[in-house]
N, CA, C and O of each residue as an XYZ file, in Angstrom:
752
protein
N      -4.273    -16.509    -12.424
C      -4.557    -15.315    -11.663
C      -6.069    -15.128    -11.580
O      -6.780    -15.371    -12.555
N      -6.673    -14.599    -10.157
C      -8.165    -14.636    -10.551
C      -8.469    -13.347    -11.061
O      -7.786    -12.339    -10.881
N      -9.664    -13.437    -11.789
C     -10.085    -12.186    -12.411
C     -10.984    -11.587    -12.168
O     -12.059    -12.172    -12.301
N     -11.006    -10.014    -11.655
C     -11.556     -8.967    -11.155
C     -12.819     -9.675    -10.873
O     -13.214     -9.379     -9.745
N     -13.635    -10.542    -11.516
C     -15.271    -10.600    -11.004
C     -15.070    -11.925    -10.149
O     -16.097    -12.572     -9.948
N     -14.108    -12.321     -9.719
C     -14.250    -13.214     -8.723
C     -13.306    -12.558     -7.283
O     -12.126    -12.891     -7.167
N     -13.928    -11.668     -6.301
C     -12.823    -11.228     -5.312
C     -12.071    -12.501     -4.890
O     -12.429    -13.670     -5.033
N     -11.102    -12.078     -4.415
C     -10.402    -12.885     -3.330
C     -10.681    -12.295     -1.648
O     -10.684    -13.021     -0.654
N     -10.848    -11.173     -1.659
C     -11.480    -10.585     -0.039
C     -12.619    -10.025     -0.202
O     -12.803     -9.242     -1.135
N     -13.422    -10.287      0.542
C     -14.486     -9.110      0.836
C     -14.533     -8.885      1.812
O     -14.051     -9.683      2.617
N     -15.210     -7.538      2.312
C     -15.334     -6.746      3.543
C     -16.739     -6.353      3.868
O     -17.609     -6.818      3.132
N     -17.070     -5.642      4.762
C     -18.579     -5.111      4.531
C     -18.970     -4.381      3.458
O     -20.101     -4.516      2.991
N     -18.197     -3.641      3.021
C     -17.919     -2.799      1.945
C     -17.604     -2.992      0.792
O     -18.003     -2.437     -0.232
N     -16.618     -4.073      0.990
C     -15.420     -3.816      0.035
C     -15.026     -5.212     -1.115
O     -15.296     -6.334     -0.685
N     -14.559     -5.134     -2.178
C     -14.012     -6.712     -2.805
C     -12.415     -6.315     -3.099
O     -11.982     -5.387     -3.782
N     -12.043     -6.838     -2.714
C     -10.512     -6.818     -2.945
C      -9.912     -8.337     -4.076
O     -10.237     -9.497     -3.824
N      -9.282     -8.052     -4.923
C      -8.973     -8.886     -6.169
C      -7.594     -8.418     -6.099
O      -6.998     -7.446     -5.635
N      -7.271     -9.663     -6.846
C      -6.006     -9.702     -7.551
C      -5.456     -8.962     -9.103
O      -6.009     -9.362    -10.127
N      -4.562     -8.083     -9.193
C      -4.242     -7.186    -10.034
C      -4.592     -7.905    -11.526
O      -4.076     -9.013    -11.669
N      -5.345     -7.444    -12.568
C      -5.793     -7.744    -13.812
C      -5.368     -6.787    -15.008
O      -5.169     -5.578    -14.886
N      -5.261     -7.520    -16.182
C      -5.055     -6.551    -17.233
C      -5.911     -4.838    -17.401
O      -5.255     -3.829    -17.662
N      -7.182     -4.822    -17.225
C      -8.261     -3.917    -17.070
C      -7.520     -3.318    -15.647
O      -7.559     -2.093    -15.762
N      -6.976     -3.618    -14.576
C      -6.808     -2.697    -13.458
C      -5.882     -1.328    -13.351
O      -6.139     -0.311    -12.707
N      -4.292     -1.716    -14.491
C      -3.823     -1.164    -14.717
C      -4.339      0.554    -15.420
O      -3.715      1.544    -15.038
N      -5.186      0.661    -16.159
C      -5.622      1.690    -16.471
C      -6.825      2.584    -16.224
O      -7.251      3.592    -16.788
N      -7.272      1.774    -15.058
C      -7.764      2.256    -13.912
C      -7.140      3.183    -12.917
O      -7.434      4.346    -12.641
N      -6.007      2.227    -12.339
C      -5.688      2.891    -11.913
C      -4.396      4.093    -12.207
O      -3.859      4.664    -11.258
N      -4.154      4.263    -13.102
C      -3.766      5.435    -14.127
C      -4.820      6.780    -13.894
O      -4.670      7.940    -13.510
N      -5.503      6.277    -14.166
C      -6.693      7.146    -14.062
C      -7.257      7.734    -12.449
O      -7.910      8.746    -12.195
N      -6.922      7.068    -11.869
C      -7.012      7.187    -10.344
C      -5.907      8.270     -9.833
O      -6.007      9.360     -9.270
N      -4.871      7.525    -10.255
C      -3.479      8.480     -9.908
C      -3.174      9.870    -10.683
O      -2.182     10.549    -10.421
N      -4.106     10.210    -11.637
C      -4.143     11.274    -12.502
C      -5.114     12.603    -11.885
O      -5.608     13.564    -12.475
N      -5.142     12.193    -10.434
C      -6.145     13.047    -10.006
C      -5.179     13.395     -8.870
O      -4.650     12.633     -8.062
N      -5.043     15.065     -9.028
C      -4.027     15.659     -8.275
C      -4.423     15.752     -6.835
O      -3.601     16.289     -6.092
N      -5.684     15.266     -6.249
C      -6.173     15.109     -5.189
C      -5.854     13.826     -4.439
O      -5.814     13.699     -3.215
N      -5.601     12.751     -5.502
C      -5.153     11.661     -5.053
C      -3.881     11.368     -4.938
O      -3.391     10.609     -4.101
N      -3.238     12.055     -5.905
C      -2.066     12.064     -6.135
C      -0.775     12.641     -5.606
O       0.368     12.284     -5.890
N      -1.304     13.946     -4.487
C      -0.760     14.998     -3.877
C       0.191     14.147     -2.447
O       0.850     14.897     -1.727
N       0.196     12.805     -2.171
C       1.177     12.675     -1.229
C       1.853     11.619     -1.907
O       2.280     10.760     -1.136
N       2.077     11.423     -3.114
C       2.826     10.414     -3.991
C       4.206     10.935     -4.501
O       4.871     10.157     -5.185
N       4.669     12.106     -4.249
C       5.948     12.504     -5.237
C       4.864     13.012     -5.977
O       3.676     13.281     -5.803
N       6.375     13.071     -7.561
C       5.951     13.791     -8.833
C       5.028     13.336     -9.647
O       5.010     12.122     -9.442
N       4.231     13.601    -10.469
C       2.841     13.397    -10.796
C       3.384     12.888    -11.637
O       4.277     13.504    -12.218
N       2.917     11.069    -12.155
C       3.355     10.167    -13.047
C       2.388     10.343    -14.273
O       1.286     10.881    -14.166
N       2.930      9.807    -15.528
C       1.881      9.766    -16.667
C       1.706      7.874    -16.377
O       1.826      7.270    -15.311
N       1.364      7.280    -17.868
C       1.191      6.138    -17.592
C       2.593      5.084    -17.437
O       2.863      4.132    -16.705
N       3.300      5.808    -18.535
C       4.807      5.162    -18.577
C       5.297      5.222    -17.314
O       5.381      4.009    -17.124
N       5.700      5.733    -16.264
C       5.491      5.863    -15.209
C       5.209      4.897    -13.909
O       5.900      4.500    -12.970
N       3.930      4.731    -14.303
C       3.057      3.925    -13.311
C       2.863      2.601    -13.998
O       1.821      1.947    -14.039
N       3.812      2.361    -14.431
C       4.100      0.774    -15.128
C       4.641      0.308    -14.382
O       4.100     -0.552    -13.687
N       6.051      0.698    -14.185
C       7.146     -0.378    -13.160
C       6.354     -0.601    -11.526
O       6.282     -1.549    -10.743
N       5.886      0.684    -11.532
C       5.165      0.094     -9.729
C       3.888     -0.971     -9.707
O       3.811     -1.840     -8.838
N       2.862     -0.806    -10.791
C       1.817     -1.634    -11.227
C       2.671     -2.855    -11.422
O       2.563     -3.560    -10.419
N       3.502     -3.402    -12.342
C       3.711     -4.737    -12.290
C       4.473     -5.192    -11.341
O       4.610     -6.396    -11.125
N       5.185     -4.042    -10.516
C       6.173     -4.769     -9.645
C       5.199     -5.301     -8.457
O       5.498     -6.085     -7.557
N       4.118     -4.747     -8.666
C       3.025     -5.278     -7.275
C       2.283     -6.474     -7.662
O       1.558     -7.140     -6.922
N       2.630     -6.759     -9.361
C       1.313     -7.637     -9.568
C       2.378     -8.851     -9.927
O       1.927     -9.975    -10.150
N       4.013     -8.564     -9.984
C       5.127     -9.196     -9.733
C       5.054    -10.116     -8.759
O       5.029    -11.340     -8.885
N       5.018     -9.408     -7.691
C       4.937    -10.070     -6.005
C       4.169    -10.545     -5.535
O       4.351    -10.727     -4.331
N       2.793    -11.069     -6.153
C       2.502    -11.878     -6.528
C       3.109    -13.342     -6.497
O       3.426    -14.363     -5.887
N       3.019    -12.686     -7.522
C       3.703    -14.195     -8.383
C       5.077    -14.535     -7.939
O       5.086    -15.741     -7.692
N       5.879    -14.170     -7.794
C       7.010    -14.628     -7.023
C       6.891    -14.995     -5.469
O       7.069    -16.146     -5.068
N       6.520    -13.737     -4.481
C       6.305    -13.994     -3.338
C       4.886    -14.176     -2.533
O       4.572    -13.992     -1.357
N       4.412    -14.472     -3.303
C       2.865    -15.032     -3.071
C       1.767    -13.914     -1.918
O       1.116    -14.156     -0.901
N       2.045    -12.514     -2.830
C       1.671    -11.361     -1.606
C       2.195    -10.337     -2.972
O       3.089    -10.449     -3.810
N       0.697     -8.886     -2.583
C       0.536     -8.557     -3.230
C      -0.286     -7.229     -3.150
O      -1.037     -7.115     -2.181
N      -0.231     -6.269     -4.010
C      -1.459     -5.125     -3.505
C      -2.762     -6.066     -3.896
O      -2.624     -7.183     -4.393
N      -3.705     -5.626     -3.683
C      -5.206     -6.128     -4.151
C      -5.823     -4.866     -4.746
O      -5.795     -3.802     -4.127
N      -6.356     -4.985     -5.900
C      -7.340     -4.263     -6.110
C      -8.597     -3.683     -5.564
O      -9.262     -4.581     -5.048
N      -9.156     -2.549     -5.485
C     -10.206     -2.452     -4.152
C     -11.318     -1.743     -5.465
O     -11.045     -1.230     -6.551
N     -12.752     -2.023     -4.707
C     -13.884     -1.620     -5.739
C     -14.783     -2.001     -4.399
O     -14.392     -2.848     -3.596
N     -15.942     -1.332     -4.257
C     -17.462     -1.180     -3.597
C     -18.029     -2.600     -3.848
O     -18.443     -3.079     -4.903
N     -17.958     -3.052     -2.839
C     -18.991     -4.954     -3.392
C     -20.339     -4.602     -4.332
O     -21.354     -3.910     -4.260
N     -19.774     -5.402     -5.133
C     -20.966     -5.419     -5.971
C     -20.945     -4.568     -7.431
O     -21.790     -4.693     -8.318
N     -19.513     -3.472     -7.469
C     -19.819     -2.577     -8.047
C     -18.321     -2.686     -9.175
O     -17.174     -3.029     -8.888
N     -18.818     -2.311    -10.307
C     -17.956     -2.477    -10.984
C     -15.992     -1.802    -11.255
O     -14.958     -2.365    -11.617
N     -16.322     -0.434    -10.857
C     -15.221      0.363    -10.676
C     -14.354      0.464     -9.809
O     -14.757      0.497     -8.647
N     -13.214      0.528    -10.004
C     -11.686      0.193     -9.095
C     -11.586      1.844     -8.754
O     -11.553      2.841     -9.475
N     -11.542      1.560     -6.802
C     -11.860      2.941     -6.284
C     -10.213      2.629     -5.324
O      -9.965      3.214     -4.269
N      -9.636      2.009     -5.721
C      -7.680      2.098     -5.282
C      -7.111      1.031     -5.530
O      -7.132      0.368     -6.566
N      -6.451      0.803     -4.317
C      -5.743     -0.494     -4.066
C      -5.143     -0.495     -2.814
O      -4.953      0.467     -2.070
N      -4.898     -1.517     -2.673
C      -4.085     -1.613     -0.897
C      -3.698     -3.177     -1.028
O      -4.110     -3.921     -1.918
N      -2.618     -3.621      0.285
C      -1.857     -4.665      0.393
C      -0.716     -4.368      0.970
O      -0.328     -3.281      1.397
N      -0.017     -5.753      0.954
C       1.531     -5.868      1.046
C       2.153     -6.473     -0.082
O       1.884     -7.559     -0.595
N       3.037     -5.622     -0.413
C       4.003     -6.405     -1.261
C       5.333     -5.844     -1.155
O       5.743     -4.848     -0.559
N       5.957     -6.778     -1.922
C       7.894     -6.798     -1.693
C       8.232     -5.887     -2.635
O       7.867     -5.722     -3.800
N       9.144     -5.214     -1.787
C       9.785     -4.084     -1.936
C      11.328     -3.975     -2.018
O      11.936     -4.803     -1.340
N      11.979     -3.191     -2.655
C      13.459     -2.685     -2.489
C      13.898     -1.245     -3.173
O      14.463     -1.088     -4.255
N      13.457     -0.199     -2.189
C      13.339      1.059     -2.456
C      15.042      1.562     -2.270
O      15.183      2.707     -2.700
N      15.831      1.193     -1.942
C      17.049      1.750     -1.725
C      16.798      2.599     -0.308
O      17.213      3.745     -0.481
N      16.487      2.494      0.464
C      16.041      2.884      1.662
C      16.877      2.446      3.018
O      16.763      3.042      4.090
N      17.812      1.206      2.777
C      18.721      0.871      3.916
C      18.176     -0.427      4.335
O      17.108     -0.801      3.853
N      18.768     -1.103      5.134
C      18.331     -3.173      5.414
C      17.303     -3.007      6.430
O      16.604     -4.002      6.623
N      17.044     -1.924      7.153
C      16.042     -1.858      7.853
C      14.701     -1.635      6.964
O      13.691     -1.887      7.621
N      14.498     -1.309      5.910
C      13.688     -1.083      4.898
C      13.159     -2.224      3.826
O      12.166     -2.932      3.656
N      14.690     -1.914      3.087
C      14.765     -3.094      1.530
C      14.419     -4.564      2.288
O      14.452     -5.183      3.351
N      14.079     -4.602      0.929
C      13.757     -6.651      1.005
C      12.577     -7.000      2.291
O      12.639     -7.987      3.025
N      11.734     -6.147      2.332
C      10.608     -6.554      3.006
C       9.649     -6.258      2.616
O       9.530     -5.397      1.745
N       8.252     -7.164      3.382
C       7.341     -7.195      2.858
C       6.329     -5.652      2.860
O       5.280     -6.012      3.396
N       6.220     -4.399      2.564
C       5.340     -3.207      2.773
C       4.217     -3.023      2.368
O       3.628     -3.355      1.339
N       3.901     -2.371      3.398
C       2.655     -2.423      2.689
C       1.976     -0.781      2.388
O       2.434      0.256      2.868
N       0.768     -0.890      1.463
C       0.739      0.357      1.116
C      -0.528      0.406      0.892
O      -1.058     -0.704      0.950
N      -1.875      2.085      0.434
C      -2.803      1.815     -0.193
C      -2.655      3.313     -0.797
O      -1.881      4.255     -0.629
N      -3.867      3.024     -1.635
C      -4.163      4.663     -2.510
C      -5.883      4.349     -2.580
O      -6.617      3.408     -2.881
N      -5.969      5.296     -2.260
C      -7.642      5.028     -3.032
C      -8.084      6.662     -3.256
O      -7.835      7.663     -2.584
N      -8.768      6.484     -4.372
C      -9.552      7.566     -5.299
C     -10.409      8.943     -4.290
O     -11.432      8.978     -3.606
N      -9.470      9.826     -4.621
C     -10.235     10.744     -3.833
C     -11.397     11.062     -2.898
O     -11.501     11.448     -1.734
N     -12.472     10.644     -4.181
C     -13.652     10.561     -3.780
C     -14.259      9.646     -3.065
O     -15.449      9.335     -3.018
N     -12.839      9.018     -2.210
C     -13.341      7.715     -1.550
C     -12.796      8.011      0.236
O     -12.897      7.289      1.228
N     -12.146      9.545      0.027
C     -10.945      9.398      1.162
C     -12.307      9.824      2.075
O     -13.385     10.287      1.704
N     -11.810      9.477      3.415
C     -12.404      9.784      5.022
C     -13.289      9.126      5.287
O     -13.868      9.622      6.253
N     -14.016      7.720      4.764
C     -15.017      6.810      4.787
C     -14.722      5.655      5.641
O     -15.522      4.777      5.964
N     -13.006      5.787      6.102
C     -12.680      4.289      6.565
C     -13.041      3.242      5.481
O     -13.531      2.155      5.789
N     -12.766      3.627      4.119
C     -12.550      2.276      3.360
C     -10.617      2.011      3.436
O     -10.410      0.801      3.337
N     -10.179      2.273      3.482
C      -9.196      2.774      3.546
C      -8.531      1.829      5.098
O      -7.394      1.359      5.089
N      -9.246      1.727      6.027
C      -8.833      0.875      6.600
C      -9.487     -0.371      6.798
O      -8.972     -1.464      7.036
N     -10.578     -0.100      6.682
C     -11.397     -1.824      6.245
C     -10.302     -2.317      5.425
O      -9.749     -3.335      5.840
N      -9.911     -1.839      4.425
C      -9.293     -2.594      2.659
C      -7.990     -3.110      3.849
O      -7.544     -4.257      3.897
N      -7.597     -2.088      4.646
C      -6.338     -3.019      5.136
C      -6.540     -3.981      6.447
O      -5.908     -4.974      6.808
N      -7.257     -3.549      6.813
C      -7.456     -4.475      8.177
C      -7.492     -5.924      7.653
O      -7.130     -6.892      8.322
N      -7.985     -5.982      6.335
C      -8.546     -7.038      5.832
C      -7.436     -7.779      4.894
O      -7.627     -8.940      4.535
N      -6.390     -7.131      4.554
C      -5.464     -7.291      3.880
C      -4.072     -8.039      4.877
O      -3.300     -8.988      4.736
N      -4.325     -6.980      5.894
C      -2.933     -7.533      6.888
C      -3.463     -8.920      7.523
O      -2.862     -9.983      7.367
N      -4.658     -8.783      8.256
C      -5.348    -10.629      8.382
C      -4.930    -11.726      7.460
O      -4.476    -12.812      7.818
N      -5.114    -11.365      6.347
C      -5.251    -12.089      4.895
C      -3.556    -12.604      5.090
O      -3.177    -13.773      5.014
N      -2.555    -11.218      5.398
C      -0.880    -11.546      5.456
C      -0.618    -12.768      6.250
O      -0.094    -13.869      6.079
N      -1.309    -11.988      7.358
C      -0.515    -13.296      8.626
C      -1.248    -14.127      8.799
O      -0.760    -14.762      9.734
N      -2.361    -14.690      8.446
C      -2.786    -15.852      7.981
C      -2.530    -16.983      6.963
O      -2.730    -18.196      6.908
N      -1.963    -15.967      6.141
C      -1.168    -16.650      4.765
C       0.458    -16.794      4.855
O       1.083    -17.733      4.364
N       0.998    -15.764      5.527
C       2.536    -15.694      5.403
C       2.843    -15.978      7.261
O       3.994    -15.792      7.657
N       2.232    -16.227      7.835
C       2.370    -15.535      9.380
C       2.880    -14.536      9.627
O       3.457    -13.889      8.754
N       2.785    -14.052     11.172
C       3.033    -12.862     11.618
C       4.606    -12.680     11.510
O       5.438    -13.322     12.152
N       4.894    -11.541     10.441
C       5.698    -11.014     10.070
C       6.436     -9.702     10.336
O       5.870     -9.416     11.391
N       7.309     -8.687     10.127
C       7.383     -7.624     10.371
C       7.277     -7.040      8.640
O       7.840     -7.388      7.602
N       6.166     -5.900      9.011
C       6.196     -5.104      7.374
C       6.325     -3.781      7.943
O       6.074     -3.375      9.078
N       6.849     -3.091      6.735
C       7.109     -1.869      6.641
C       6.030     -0.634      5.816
O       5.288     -1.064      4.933
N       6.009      0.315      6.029
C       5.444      1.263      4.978
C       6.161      2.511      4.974
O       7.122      2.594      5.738
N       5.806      3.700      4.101
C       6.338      5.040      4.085
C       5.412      5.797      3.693
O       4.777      5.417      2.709
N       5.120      6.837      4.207
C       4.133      7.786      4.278
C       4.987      9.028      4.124
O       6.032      9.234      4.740
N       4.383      9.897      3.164
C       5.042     11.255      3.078
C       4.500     12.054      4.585
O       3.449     11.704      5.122
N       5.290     13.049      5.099
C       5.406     13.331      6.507
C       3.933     14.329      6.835
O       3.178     14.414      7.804
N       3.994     15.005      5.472
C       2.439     16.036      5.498
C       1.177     15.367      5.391
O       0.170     15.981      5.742
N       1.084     14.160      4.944
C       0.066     12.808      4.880
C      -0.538     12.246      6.475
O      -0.210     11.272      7.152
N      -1.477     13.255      6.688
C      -2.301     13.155      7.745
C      -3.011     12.065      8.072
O      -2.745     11.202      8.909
N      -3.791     12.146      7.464
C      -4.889     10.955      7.357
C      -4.267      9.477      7.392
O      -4.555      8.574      8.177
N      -3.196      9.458      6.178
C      -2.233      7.985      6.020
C      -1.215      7.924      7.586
O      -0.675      6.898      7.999
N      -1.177      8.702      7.974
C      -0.405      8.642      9.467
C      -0.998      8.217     10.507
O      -0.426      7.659     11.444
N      -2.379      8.478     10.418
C      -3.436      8.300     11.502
C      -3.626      6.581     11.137
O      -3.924      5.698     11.941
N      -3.348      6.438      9.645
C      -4.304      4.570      9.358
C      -2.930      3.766      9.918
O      -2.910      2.730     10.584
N      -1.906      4.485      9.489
C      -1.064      3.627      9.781
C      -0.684      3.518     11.429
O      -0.048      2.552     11.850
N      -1.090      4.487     12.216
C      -0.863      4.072     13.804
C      -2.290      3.317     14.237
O      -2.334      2.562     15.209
N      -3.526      3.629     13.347
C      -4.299      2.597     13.501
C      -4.151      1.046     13.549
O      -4.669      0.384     14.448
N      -3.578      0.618     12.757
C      -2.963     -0.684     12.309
C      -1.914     -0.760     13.088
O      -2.001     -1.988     13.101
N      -0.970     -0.556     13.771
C       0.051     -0.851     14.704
C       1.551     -0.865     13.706
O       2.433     -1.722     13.672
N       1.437      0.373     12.978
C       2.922      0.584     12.519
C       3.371      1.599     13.539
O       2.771      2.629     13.845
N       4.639      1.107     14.073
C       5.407      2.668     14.346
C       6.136      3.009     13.935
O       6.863      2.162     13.416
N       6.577      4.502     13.806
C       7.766      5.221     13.167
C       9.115      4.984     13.435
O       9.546      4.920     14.586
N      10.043      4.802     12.097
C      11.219      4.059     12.585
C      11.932      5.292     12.361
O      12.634      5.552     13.338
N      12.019      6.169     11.421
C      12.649      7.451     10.506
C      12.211      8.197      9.321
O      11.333      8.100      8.463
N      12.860      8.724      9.522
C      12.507      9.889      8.318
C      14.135      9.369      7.328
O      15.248      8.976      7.676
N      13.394      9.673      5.856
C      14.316      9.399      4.718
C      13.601     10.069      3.634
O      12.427     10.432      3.554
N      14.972     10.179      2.497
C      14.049     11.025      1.369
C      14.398      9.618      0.187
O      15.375      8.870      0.231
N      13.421      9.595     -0.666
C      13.639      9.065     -2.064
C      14.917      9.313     -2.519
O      15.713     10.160     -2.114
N      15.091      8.167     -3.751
C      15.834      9.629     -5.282
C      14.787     10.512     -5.225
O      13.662     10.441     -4.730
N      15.513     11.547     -5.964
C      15.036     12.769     -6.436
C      14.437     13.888     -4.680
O      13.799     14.940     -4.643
N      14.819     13.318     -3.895
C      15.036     14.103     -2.188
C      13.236     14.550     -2.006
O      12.842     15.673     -1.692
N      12.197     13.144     -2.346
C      11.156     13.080     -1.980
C      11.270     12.755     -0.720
O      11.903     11.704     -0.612
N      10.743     13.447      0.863
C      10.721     13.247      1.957
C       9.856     12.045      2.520
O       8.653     12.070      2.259
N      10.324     11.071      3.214
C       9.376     10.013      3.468
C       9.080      9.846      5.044
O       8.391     10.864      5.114
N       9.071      9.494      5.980
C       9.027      8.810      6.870
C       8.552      6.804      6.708
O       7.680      6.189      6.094
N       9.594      6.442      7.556
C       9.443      5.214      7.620
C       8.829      4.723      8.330
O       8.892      5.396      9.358
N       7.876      3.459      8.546
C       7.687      2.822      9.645
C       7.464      1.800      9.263
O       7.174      1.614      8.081
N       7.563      0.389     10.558
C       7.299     -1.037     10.604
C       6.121     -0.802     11.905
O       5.746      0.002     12.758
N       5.849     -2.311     11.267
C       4.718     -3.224     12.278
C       5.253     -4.393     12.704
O       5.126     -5.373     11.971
N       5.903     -4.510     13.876
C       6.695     -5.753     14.207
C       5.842     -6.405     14.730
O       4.780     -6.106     15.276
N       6.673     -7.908     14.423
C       5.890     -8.997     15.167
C       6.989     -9.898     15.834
O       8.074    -10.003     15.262
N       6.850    -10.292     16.545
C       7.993    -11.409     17.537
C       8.263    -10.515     18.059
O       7.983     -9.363     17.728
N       9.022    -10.966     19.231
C      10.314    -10.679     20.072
C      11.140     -9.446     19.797
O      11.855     -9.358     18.799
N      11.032     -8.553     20.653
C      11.779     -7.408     20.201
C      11.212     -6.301     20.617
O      10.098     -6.491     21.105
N      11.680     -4.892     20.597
C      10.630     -4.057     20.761
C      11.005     -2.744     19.451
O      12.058     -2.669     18.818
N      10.087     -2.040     19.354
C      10.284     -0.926     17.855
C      11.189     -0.330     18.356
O      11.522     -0.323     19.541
N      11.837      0.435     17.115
C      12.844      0.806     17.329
C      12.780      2.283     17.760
O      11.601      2.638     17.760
N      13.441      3.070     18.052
C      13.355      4.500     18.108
C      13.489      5.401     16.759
O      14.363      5.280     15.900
N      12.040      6.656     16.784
C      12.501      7.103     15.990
C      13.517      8.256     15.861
O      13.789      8.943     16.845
N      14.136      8.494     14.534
C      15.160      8.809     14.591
C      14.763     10.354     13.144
O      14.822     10.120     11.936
N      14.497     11.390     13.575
C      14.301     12.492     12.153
C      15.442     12.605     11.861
O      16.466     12.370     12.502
N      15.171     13.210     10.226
C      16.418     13.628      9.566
C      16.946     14.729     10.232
O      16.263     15.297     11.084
N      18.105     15.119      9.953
C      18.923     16.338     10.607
C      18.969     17.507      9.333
O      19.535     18.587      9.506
């Protein structure tokens, strides 16, 4: 696995790496900030933010795709993360078992467009590596800003769905091939 001081992406901005022992409690610390944390569901401790941390640094290693770690070039501190990785949220076959993608980054980082540099640079990285694929994401519905990156990037809205525990989501994909998006469809 490479380690945090060697990126695997850079951006104008940005170094994007592969998930490391040191990242995990970073980003703990990231997600502990109710500013960052406010379109995630219920506010996790660290036990918590274990199963999603390795299941990203999982997919990886199994499906060769992954979140990346994100930090300021040059600079030592992990200011989110972003990527694609494999998923199976219980969400329905239009959802599960695909590749999604997602980011978070540290408050004090939101409205800068790092946030879409980290992905512009991430989804290139996909379909260069995996080819052009169809991925998915979910954005909580009051998540402004994440609504705006994601029609930036060419996801559209497939539906609205809630978690366990009747966390409200909206769905969307970014298709590729043949076909056209689907209609969306709100909850009733």
């Amino acid at each position: 696995m490479q380690p945090a001081s060697a990126p695997l992406l850079t951006t104008e901005r940005l170094d994007l790496w592969l998930p490391g022992r040191g990242d995990f409690e970073a980003m703990v610390t990231i997600l502990a900030d109710p500013a960052t944390h406010r379109h995630l569901g219920p506010q996790r401790g660290p036990a918590d933010n274990f199963a999603p941390f390795f299941r990203n640094a999982g997919s990886w290693l199994i499906y060769g795709y992954g979140m990346f770690m994100m930090r300021l070039r040059g600079r030592p501190e992990l200011i989110g993360n972003c990527g694609i990785f494999h998923s199976w949220r219980g969400l329905g076959p239009d959802f599960d078992d695909m590749p999604e993608a997602g980011w978070i980054l540290a408050a004090d980082h939101t409205g800068s467009g790092l946030a879409r540099e980290a992905m512009e640079a991430a989804l290139a990285w996909f379909d260069r590596e995996h080819g052009p694929r169809r991925i998915v994401c979910m954005i909580a519905p009051g998540n402004t800003p994440s609504l705006r990156l994601a029609a930036a990037l060419g996801f559209t809205a497939m539906r609205d769905a809630a978690l366990p525990g009747a966390e409200a989501v909206r769905l969307f994909e970014r298709p590729r091939g043949p076909g056209t998006a689907p209609v969306y469809r709100p909850i009733s």
